[in-house]
C-alpha positions in Angstrom: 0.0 0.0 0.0 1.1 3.5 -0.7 -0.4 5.0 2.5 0.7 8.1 4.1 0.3 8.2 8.1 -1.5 11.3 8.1 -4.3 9.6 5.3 -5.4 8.3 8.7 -8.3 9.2 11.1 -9.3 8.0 14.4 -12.5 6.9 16.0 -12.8 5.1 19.4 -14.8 4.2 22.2 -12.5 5.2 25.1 -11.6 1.5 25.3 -9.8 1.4 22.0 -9.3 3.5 18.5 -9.7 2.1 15.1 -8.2 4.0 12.2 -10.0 4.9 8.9 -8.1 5.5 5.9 -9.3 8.1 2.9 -10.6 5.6 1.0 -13.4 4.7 3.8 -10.9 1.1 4.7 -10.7 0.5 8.8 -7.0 -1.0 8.9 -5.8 -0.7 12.8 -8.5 -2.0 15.1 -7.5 -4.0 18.4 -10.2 -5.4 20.3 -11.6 -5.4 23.3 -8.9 -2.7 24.1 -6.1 -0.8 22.6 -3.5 -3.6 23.8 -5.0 -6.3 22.8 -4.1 -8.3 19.4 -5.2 -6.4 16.7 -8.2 -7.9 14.2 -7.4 -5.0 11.6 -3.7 -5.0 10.7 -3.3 -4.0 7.2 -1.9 -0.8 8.7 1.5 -3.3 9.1 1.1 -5.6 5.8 -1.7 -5.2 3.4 -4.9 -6.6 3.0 -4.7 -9.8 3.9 -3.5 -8.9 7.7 -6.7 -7.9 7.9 -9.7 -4.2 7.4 -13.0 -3.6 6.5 -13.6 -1.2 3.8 -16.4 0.1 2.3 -16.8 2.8 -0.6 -18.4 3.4 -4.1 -17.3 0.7 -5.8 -14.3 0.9 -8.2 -13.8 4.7 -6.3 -10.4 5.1 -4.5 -9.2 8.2 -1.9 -12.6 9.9 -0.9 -13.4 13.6 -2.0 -14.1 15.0 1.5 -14.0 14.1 5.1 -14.6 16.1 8.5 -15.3 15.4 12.2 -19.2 16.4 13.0 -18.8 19.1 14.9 -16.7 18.5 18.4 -17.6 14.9 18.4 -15.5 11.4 17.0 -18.3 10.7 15.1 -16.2 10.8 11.3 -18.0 11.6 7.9 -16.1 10.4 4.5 -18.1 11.8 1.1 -17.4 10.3 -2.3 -18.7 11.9 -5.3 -19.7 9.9 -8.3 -20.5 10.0 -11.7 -24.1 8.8 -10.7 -24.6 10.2 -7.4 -22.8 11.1 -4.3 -22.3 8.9 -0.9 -21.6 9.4 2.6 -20.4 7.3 5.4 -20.7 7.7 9.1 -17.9 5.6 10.9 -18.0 6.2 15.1 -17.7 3.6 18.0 -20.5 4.3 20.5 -18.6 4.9 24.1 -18.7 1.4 25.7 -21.2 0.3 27.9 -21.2 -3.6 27.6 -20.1 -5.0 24.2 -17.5 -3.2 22.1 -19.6 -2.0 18.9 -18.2 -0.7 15.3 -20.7 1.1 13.6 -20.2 2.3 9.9 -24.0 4.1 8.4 -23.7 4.6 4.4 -26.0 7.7 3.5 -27.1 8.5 0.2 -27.0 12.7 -0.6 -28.1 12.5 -4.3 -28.2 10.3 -7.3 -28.2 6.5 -7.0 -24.6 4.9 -6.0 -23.1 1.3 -6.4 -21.4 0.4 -2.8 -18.9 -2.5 -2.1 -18.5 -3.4 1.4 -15.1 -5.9 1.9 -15.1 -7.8 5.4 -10.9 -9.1 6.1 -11.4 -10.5 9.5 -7.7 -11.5 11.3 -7.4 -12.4 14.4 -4.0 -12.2 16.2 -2.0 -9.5 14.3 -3.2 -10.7 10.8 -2.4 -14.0 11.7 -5.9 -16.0 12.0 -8.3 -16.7 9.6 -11.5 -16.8 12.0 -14.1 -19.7 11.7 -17.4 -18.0 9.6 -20.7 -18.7 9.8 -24.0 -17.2 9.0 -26.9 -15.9 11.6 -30.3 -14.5 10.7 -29.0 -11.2 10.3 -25.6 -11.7 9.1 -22.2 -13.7 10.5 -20.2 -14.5 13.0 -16.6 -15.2 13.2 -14.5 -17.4 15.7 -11.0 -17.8 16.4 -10.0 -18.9 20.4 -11.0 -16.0 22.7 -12.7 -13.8 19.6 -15.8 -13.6 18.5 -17.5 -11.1 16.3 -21.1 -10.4 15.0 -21.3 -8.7 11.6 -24.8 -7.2 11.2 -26.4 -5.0 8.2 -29.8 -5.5 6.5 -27.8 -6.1 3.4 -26.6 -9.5 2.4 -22.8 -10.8 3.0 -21.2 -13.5 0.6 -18.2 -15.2 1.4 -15.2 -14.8 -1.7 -11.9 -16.2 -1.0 -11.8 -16.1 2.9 -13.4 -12.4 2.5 -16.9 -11.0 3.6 -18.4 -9.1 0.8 -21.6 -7.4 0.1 -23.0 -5.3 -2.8 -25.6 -3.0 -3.1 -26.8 0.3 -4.5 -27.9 3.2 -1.8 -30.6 5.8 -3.2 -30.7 9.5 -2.0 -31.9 9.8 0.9 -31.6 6.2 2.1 -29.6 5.0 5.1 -28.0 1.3 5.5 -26.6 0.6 8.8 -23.4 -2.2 9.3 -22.6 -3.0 12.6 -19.6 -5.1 14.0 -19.4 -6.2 17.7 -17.0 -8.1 19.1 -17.5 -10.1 22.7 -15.5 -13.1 24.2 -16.0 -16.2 22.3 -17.3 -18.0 25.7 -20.1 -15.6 26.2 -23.8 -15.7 24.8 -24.1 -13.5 21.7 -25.1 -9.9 22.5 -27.4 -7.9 21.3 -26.0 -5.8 18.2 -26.5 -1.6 19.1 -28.7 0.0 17.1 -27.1 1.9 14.3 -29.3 5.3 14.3 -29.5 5.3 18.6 -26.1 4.8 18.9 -25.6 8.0 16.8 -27.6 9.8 18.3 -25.8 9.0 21.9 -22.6 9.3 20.7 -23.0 12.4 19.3 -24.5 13.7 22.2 -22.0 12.2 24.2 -18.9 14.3 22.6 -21.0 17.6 22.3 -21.7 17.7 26.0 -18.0 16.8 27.1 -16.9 19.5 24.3 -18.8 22.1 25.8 -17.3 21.7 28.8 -14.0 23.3 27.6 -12.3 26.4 28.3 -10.7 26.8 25.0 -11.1 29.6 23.0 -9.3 32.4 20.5 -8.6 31.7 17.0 -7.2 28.5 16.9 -9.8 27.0 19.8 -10.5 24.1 16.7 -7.5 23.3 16.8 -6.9 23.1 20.5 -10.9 21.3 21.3 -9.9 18.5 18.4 -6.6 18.2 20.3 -8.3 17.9 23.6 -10.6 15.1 21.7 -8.4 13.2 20.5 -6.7 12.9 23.6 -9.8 11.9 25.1 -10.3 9.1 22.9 -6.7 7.8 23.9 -8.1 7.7 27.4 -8.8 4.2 29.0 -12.0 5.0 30.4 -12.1 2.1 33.2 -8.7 3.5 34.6 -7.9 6.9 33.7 -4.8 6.1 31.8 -3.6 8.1 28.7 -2.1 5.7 25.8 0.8 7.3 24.4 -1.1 6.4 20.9 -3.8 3.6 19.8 -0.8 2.0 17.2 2.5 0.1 17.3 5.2 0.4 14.7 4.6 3.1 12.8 8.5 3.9 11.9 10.3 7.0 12.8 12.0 6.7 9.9 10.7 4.4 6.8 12.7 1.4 6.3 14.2 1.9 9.2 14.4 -0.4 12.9 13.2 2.3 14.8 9.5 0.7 15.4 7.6 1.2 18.9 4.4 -0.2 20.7 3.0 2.7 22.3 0.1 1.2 23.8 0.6 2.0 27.1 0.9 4.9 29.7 4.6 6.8 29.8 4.9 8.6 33.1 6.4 11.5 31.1 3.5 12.8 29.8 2.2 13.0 33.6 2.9 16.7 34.0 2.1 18.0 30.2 -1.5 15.5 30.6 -2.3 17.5 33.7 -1.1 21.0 32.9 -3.2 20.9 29.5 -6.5 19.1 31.0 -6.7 21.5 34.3 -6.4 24.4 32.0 -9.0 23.2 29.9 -11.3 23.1 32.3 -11.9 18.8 32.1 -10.7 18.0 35.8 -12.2 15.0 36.2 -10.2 13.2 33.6 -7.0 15.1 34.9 -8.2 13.7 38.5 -8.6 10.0 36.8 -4.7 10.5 35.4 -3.5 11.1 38.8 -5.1 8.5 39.9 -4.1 6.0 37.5 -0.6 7.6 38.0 -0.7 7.1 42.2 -2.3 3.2 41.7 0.6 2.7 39.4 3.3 4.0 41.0 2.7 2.3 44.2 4.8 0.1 46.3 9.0 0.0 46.4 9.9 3.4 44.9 13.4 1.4 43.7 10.7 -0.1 41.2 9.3 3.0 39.2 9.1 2.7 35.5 9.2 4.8 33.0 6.0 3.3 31.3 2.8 0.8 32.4 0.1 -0.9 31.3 -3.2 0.7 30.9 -4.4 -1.0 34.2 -0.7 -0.1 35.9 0.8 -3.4 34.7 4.3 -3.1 34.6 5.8 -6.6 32.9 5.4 -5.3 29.3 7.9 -7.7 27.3 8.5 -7.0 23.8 8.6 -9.6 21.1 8.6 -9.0 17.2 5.7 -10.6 14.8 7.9 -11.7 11.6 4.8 -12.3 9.6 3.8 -8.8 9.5 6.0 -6.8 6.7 5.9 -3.6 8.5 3.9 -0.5 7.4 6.6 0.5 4.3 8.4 -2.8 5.2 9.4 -1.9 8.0 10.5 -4.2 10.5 10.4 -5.3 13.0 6.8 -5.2 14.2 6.8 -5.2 17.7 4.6 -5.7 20.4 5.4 -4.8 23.6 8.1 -2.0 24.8 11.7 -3.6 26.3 12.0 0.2 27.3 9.9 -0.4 30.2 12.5 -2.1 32.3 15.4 1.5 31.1 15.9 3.6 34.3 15.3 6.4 33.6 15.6 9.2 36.5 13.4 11.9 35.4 10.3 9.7 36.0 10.5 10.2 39.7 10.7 14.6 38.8 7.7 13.9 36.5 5.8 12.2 38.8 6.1 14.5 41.8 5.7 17.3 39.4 2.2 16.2 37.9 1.1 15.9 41.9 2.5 19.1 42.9 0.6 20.9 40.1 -3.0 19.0 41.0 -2.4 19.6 44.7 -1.7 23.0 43.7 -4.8 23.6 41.6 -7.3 22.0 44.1 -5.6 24.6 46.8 -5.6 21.7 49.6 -2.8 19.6 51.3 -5.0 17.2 52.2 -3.3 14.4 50.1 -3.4 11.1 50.8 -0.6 9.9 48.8 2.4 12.3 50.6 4.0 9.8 52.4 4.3 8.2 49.2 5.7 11.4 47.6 8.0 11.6 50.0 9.3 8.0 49.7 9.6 8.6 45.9 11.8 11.8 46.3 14.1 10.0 49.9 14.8 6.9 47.4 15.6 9.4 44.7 17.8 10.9 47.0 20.3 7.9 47.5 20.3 7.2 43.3 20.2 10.5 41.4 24.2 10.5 40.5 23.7 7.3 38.7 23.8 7.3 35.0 20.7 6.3 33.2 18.9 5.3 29.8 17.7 8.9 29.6 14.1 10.7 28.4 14.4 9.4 25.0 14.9 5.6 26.1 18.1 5.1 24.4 19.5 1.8 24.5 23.2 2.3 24.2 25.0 2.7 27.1 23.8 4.3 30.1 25.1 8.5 30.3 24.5 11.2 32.8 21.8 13.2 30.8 21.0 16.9 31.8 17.2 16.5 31.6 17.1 13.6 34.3 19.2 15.9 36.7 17.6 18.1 36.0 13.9 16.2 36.8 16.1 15.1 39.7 15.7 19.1 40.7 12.2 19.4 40.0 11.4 16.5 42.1 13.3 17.9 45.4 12.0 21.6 44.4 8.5 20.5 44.5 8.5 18.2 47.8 10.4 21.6 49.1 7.6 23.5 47.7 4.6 21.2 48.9 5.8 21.1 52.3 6.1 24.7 52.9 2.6 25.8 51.1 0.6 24.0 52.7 2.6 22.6 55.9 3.4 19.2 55.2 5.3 16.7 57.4 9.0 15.8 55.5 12.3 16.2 55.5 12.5 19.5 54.2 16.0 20.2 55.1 17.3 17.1 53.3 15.1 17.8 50.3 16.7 22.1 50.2 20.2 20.2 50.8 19.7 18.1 47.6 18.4 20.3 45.1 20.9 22.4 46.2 23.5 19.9 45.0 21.5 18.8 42.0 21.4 22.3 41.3 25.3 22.7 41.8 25.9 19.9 39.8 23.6 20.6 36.5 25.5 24.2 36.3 28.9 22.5 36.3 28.3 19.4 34.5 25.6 19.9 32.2 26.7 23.6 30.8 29.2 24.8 28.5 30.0 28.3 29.3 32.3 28.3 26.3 29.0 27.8 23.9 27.2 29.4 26.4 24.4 26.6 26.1 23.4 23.7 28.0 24.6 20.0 27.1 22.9 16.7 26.4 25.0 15.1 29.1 27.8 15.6 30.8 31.1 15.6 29.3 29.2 15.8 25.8 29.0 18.6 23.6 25.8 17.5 21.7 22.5 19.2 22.2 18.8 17.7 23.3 15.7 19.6 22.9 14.7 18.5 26.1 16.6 21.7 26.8 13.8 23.8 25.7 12.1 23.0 29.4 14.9 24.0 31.5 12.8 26.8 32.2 9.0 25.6 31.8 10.3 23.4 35.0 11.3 26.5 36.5 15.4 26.1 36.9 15.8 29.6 35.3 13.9 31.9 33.9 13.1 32.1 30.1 15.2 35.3 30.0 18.1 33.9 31.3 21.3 34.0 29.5 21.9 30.9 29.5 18.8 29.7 28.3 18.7 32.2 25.9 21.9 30.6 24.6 20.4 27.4 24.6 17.6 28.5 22.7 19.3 30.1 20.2 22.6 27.1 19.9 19.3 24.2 19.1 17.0 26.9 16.4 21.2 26.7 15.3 22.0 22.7 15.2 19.1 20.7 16.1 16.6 22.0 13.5 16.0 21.0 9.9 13.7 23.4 8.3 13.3 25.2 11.2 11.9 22.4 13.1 13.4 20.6 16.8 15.0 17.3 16.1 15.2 15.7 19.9 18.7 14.9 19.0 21.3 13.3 16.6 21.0 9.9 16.3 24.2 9.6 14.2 25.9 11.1 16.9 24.4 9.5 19.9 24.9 6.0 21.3 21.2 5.4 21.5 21.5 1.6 20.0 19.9 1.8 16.8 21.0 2.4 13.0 19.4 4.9 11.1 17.6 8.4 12.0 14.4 10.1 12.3 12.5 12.5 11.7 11.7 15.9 13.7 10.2 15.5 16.8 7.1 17.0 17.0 6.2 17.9 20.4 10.1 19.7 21.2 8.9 22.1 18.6 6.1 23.1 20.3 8.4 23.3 23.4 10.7 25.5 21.6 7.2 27.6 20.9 7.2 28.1 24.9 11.0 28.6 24.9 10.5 31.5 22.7 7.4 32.7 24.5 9.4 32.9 27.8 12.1 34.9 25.9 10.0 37.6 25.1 10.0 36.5 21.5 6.2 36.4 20.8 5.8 37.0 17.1 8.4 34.5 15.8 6.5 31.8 18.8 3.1 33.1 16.8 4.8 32.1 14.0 6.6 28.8 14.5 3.0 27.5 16.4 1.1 28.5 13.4 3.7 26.5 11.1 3.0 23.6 13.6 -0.6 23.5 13.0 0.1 23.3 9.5 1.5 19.5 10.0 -1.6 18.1 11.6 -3.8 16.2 8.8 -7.1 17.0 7.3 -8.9 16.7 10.3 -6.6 17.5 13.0 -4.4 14.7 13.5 -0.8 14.4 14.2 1.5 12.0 14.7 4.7 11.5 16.6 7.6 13.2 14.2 7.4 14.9 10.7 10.3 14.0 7.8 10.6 17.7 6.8 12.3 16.2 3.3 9.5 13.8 2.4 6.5 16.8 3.5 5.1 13.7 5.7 4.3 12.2 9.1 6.3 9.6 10.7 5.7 7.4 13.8 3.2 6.2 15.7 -0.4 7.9 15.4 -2.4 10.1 16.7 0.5 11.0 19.2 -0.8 12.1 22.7 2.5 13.8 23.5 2.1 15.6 20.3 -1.2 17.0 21.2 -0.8 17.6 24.5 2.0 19.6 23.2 0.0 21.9 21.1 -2.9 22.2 24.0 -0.4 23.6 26.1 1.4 26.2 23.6 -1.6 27.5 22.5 -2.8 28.4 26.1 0.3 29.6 26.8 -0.2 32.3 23.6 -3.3 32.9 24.6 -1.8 33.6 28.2 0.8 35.6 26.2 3.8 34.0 28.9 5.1 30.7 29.1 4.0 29.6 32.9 5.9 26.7 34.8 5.0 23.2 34.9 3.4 23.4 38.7 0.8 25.6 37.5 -2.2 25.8 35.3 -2.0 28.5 32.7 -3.9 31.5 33.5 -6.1 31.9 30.4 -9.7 32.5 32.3 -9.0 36.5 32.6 -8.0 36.8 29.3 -11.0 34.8 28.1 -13.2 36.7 29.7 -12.2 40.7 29.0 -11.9 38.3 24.8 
């Protein structure tokens, strides 16, 4: 297939996400939750892995396709030489079986449909048993089982569900797909036109509880959406992104599952959802985070499961070609077992800033705080696998000292405000000396920037939050150097790379493309330097990489004008939530704070 990543879009039922391409074919879908073996995998292979496509027939890439309003509720049109088609793809939010619904709508003339069924259970890998009910099939395979429904009739053609039919102006044709455990008595199919209905309702009343606004508040709710959908409604966690494998760099080894919850995107989760207003779901993340976290501090990781698993071995499926072949396909993350030392400053950051915006110290989990930050304590001078999960060797990188900092700075913090019980000398004494030691170590005065670690002259654009974390301020010199030595060397058309693989031991042959998110840091960075119109100017640029209806991924390859990696990208989109408070703020605010955007919207 000759599919871009951003041909994409996402619908979901906050247990999972399936992914529609432009021609109206479903080829990522992993049921009964984003983790799970994937049914839908011609994402990684082609058509035989497995998608379910339907569209005019002999029509290819549809002529339009939008959102409905705020919703997930996704609308592909096709125009024809007899008529013109619609289709309505949306997963009602779950509430018993996991449902797939997919309405064809008929605007005008009188239009030939093909609808192509390529159930594969297992990553593409099982053909499922098939046999026909009284209102359409079912297919087996072990724990699986799924009910196709639609008043049309389904043929079977070469291991393939089919159906063919003509819909008229005006006419509506329902198909409905529900999966359930193989085990269980079938369930009852939803109802095509309710489960519009609700799910459209659904997403308009959690849209209108934002506080987005200004002239790019599209871009920000969609954002805020789409992060909703990659929320695991039974838990609260935040799935770095609904897909595995999607390369970094076509061709290329550099192939992640991120189906799981990275403790790195605690603080930017929190920051963004507080300030628009949705604290309930920042409340779930924290308390998916504090459930997670839980137990031996020594045994923090860097990433869990969506329930707060933390065994999440990796292992590569050879049968699956890769998307642009390639490989490997994994499943699974091997990361999650990396130390990685700014977890712990992430962690006690994201807590500081919700203990901050509820204006209470009445917080149940401080003696756990405070065990986090004493085991920190004994460990931070230890070399680690970094924020970027390299797995070369093992360095002293500037950004986990320097989430060391934050993570004594906040306990500091906490205690004081609101007159907690800890060992606030001990915690002054060491970010004193983690302070101390990040000025000698991880800066060349010489350059007059910071360093990617110590004893290293390379750069890392996770730099750019030396002052969103509140080291220094954004006017410093030194940041300003920093600033000004990345826009210099770690930018390729003007966008952040996070760094240079070719010149960094991370373990891996090949590159990558820019990193999506550190631009939108560097919009910050720029804010916080007084330098609004060129921040105005990079964030609008920024926007201009999402897809057709708002989507972006994890990198873009600035040479090939597309995106790379896995998709949609939480981190990404949390990223642009944030940067566009922070210009409607007109300042850059620290990381223990919510952005103060309410005056300004209300004198708007």
């Amino acid at each position: 297939m000759n599919r871009r990543i951003e041909d994409y879009a996402l619908i979901g039922d906050l247990h999972t996400a399936a992914l529609v391409a432009t021609d109206g074919s479903i080829e990522w879908l992993c049921l009964p939750r984003f983790d799970s073996p994937a049914c839908f995998a011609a994402m990684l292979g082609d058509d035989s892995a497995g998608r379910w496509r339907i569209a005019p027939a002999d029509a290819g890439r549809s002529t339009r396709r939008r959102y409905r309003g705020d919703t997930l509720i996704l609308e592909t049109e096709w125009e024809t030489d007899d008529g013109a088609v619609r289709i309505i793809d949306f997963m009602p939010v779950r509430d018993g079986a996991a449902d797939l619904v997919r309405i064809v709508e008929g605007i005008h003339g009188s239009v030939t449909m093909r609808s192509e069924v390529v159930l594969r259970f297992d990553y593409g890998r099982i053909v499922p048993w098939v046999t026909r009910t009284e209102r359409g099939v079912r297919a087996v395979a072990g724990p699986d089982a799924v009910l196709l429904t639609s008043p049309v009739a389904f043929e079977g053609h070469d291991f393939r569900t089919v159906s063919e039919f003509t819909v008229e102006a005006g006419e509506r044709i329902p198909f409905v797909l529900t999966w359930y455990p193989s085990h269980e008595s079938r369930p009852e199919p939803a109802d095509a036109e309710e489960a519009l209905a609700g799910t459209e309702l659904y997403w308009s009343r959690w849209s209108a509880q934002s506080a987005a606004y200004g002239p790019d508040r599209d871009a920000i709710q969609r954002s805020l959406v789409t992060l909703k959908a990659l929320t695991y409604q039974p838990t609260g966690g935040i799935v770095a992104a609904p897909t595995t494998s999607l390369p970094e760099q076509p061709g290329g080894p550099r192939n992640w599952d991120y189906r799981f919850c990275w403790l790195r995107d605690a603080t930017l989760a929190l920051q963004s959802l507080l300030t628009a207003g949705y604290t309930e779901e920042a409340l779930a993340w924290r308390d998916w985070l504090l459930r997670s976290v839980a137990g031996d501090p020594a045994e923090l990781r860097i990433m869990y499961g969506l329930d707060g698993r933390r065994r999440l071995p990796e292992e590569t499926l050879d049968w699956l070609p890769g998307y642009e072949d390639s490989s490997p396909v994994r499943v699974g993350n091997a990361a999650s077992d990396q130390l990685q030392l700014d977890v712990w400053g992430e962690v006690l950051d994201g807590l500081a800033l919700t203990r901050t915006h509820l204006g209470t110290g009445e917080d149940d989990s401080w003696e756990l705080q405070c065990a986090l930050v004493d085991h920190l304590a004994t460990i931070w001078r230890e070399p680690d696998n970094g924020l970027w999960e390299e797995r070369g060797s093992r360095r002293h990188f500037t950004h986990s000292k320097l989430m060391a900092w934050v993570a004594a700075d906040r306990m500091v913090k906490g205690a004081k405000r609101f007159g907690l019980p800890g060992h606030i000398r001990n915690w002054e004494r060491l970010r004193a000396d983690i302070r101390r030691d990040i000025l000698a170590n991880g800066y060349d005065a010489k350059r007059n920037t910071f360093v990617q670690a110590y004893g290293s002259s390379d750069l890392d654009a996770s730099l750019l939050l030396i002052p969103r974390v509140g080291f220094l301020p954004g006017n410093d010199p030194r940041v300003v150097g920093t600033v000004e030595a990345i826009q210099r060397d770690l930018t390729e058309d003007g966008l952040v790379l996070r760094y240079k693989p070719q010149r960094s031991d991370d373990g891996l042959p090949g590159g990558e493309g820019v990193f999506i998110a550190c631009s939108f840091w560097l919009v910050d960075a720029l804010l916080g330097a007084g330098r609004h119109e060129e921040a105005e100017d990079l964030f609008a640029r920024l926007l201009d990489l999402r897809n057709d209806v708002g989507l972006l991924s994890e990198e873009w390859d600035p040479h090939g004008s597309r995106q790379l990696g896995n998709s949609p990208q939480a981190y990404s989109h949390f990223a642009l939530v944030r940067s566009a408070f922070h210009l409607l703020a007109g300042d850059a605010t620290t990381t223990d704070d919510r952005i103060p955007i309410e005056t300004r919207k209300e004198s708007a």
